[in-house]
N, C-alpha and C positions, 0 to 999 in steps of 0.2 A: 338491650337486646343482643348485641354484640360479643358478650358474654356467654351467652347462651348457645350461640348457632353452631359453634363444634359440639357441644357435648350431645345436645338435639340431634345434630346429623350422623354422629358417632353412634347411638342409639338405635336409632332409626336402621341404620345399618345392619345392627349385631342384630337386631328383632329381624330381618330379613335374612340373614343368615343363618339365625338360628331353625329358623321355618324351611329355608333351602335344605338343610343338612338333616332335617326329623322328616322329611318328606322324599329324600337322596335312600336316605338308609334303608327305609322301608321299598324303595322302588329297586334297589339294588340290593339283596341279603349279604353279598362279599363285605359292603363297606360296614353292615352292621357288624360282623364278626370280626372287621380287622380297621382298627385306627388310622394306620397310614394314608389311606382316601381320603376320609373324612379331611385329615393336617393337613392335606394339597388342598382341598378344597376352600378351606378355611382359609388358607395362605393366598392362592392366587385372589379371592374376595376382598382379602385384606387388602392388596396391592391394590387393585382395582381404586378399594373404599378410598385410598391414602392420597390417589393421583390429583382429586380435586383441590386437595389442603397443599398440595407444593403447588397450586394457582395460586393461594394468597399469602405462602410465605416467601415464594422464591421471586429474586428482581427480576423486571422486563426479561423476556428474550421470546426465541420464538418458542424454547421448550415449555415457557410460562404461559404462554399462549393456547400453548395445545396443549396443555392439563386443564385449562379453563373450558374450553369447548368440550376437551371429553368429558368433563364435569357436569356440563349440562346435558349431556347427551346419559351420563351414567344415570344421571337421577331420575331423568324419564323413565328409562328402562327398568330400573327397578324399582320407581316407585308402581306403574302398574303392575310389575311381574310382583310385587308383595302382596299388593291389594287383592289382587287374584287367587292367590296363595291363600290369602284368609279367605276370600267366598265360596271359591271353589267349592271346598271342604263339604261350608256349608249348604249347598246348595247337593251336594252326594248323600247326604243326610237326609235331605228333607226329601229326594227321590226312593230314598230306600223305607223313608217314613210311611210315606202313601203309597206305594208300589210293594212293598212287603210288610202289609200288616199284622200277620197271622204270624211271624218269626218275633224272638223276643229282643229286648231293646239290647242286649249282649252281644247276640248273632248279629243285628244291623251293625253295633258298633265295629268289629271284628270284620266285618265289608267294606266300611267305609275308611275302616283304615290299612286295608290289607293291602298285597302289593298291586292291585290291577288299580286300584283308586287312584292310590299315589302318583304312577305313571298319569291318570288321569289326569290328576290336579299339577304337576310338573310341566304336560305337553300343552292343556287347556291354557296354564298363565304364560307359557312362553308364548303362545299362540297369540294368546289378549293381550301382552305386553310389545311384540310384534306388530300387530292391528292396528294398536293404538299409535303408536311411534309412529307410524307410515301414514294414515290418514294425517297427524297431526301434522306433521313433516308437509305433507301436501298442501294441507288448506290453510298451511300458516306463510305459504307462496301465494296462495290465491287471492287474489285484492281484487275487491269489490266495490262498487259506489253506493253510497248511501245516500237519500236527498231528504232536504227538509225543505218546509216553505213556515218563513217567520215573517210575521205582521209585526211592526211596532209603529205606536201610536206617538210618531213625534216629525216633527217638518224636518229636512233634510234640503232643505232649497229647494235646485233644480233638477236633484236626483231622486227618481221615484222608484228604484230599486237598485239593489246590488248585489252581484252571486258570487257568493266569496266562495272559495277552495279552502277548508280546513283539514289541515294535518295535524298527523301527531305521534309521538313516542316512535320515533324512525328506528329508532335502537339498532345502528350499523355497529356489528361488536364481531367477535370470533366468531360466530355459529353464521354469519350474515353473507351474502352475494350481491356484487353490482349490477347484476341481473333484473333481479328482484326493483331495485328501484330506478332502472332503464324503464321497465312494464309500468312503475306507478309514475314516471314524470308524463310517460304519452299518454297514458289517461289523464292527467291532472289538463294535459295542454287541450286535450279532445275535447275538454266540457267549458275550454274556452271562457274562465272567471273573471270576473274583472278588479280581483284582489286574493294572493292567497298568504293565508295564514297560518303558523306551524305554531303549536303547542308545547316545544319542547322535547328534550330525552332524543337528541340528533345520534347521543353515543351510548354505550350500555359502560359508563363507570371506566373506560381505560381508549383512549387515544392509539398508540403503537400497537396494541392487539389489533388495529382495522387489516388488513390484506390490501394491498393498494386502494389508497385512499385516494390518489390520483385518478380511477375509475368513478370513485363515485362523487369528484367535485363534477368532473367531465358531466354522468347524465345530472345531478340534480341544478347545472347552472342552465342548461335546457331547459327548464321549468319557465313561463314566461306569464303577465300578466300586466295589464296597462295601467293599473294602479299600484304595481308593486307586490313585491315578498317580502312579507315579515315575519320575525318570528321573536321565542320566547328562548330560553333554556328551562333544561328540567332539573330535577334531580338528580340525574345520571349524569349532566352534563358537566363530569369531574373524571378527576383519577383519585380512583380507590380501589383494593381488591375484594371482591365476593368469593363467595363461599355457595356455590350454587343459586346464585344471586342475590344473597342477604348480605349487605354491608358490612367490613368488620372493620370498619374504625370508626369515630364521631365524624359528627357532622361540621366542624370547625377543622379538621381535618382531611375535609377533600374538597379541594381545590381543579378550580378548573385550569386546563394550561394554555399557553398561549397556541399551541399545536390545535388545539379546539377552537379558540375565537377564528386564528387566520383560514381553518376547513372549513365553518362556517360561513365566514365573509366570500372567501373565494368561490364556493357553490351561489353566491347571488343573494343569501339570506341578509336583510336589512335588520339586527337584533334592536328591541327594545327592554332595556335594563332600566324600568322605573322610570318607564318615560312617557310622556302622552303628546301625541302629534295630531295634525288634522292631515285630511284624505279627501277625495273626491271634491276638490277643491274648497276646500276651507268649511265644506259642509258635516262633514261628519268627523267624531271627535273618535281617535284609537288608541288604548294603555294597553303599555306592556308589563307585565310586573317580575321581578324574578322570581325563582324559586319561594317557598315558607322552609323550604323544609333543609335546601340544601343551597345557597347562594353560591356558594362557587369563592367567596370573596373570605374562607375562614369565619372570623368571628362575626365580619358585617353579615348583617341583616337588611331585608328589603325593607320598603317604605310601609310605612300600614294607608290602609283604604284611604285615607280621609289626608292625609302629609300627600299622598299622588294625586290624589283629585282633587286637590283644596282649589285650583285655579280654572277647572271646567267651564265651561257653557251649557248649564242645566235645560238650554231651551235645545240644544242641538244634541243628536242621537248619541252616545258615547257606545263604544263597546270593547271590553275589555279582554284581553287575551293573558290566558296564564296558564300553566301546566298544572295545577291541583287542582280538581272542584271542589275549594274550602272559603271559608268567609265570605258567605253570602250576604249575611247579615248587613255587614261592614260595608260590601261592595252597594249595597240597595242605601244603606244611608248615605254614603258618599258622592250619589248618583249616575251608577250604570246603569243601563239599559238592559245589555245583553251582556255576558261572560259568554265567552268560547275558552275549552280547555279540555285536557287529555288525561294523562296517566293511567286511569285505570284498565287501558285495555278490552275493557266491559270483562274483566274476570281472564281471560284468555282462557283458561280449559275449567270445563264443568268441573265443579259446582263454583267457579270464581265469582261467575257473572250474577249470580246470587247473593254470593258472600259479599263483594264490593261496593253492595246496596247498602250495608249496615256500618261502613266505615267511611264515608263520600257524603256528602250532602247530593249530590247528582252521581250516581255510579254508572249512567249509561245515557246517553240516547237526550230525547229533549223534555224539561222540567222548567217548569214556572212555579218559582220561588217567592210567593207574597207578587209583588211588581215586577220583579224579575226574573226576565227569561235568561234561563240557559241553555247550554248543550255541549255536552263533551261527546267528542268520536270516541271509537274503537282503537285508532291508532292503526298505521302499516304494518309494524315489525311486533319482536316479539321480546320476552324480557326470560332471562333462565333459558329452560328448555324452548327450542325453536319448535314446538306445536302451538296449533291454538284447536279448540277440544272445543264445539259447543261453541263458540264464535269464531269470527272472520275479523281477516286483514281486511281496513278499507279507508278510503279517500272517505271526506262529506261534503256534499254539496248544498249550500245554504241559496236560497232564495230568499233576501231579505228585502221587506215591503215597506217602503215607510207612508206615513197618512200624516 
């Protein structure tokens, strides 16, 4: 894949440009008759397109930083200001279609592409790509609470429920504010858990990119609960560069640093790296796993389902915390219970939340799998572009029953 994601985004580009600059000419007649416009425009686009690609070649600094943030921020913008550009059009067509039936299909085209359209289709997508950007921007700050209530059918002792706080995919990266996770620790503390759990993806892929991280050990060690905070790594929880947030190295080469484990510890998070402990006093059984996809450790690999679980207590509740909703299969012969996990975001902007149904065994929300229940959040933050489109930022609050 890695191969791939310049030439993709180089593309993606020119077809955006090319659509800016046949839509430019017509709305302007000077630039159709004189080249020199056109070359500026072309140029400063270029510069633009180029800004994201010295985020993954140039080393640390803070200029490295802020080519990455406007990277995400460019590809927003122009991905809706493109998609616009294409419907637009279509959409002045199909008005002239029905609205002027008796002119012939030459005259309609000759309207629809004359200069009052153009302007039209130019101001409409800066407008929708505008729109878009700003809602997103907003409601990818707005954290919400999500609640479930979960039955499981197994003895737990003397404990007859438990309401854990699930997190996830925190993705504190360049586009992010300590802000933002001041508002989700005093929610997490309001709903008063008596366990909470993080699913991973603390970092979006790069450590030094954070903006005082000292800000944000400060609110997330405020986070409190009587049975403890634990949590997982994800995928992100490395140093690698993106390209609009598509990885461009292997995955044996990104490596988490120790600048991440000590941020972690320090914020109060208790990690489990393929490890299984008891909780609520010696009643209830908790695995952690790491990553599948990206351990952090180069070439090591985590443990498979059954090497982590081989020493369980099949009669006491287990539940397992990971950042992927993958190997469910494995997870139910080995004997979980429940998996709690993250990543997908639930899609973060329409149509994701769709799409990440047909790549996920659980792409959102809660699913009973054969015997096994799960539930992956939405997650807080945001991964790429800082919108979420069509979903929400949110805490989960589980109410878990045992019988």
């Amino acid at each position: 894949m890695i191969y791939f994601v310049i030439p993709i985004y180089l593309f993606l580009n020119l077809v955006v440009l090319w659509c800016l600059n046949r839509w430019l000419t017509r709305a302007i007649p000077y630039m159709a008759d004189h080249r020199l416009p056109s070359v500026l425009v072309g140029l400063v686009y270029l510069v633009l397109m180029f800004i994201p690609i010295l985020g993954v070649v140039l080393k640390d600094s803070d200029f490295r930083f802020f080519c990455i943030a406007f990277g995400n921020l460019f590809m927003a913008a122009i991905g809706f200001f493109g998609i616009a550009m294409l419907l637009v059009p279509c959409l002045i067509r199909l008005f002239l279609l029905l609205s002027r039936k008796g002119e012939t299909r030459e005259a309609r085209k000759q309207i629809a592409t004359g200069k009052k359209a153009a302007w039209i289709v130019l101001l409409l997508s800066a407008a929708f790509s505008f729109g878009m950007n700003y809602y997103g921007m907003k409601n990818a700050e707005d954290i919400t609470v999500k609640k479930y209530s979960i039955k499981m059918n197994k003895n737990a002792g003397g404990v007859k429920s438990l309401k854990i706080m699930l997190l996830g995919d925190l993705h504190m990266s360049v586009n992010s504010n300590p802000e933002m996770y001041e508002r989700m620790v005093k929610m997490v503390n309001h709903q008063k858990p008596d366990i909470i759990l993080t699913a991973g993806d603390f970092f979006t892929s790069t450590y030094k990119g954070l903006d005082h991280p000292e800000k944000y050990i400060a609110a997330l060690k405020k986070m409190k609960a009587p049975m403890g905070n634990y949590a997982v790594y994800g995928n992100h929880d490395v140093n690698e560069p993106l390209l609009v947030g598509f990885p461009m190295v292997n995955d044996e080469d990104a490596l988490r640093s120790q600048e991440m484990v000590d941020f972690v510890r320090k914020s109060g998070f208790t990690m489990l790296n393929d490890q299984v402990i008891s909780i609520a006093g010696s009643s209830i059984q908790l695995a952690g796993r790491l990553d599948g996809e990206r351990s952090g450790g180069g070439k090591s690999k985590r443990k498979k389902a059954a090497a982590l679980l081989k020493d369980i207590d099949r009669k006491k509740p287990l539940i397992v915390l990971e950042h992927e909703p993958w190997e469910f299969q494995d997870l139910t012969k080995a004997g979980a219970d429940l998996v709690l996990a993250g990543h997908t975001h639930n899609g973060q902007i329409f149509p994701g939340n769709i799409i990440v149904n047909f790549f996920n065994e659980n792409g959102y929300g809660y699913k009973k799998v054969g015997r096994l229940q799960t539930l992956v959040t939405g997650g807080v933050g945001y991964y790429g572009p800082p919108l979420r489109i069509g979903t929400h930022s949110e805490i989960t609050v589980i109410d878990l029953n045992f019988n």
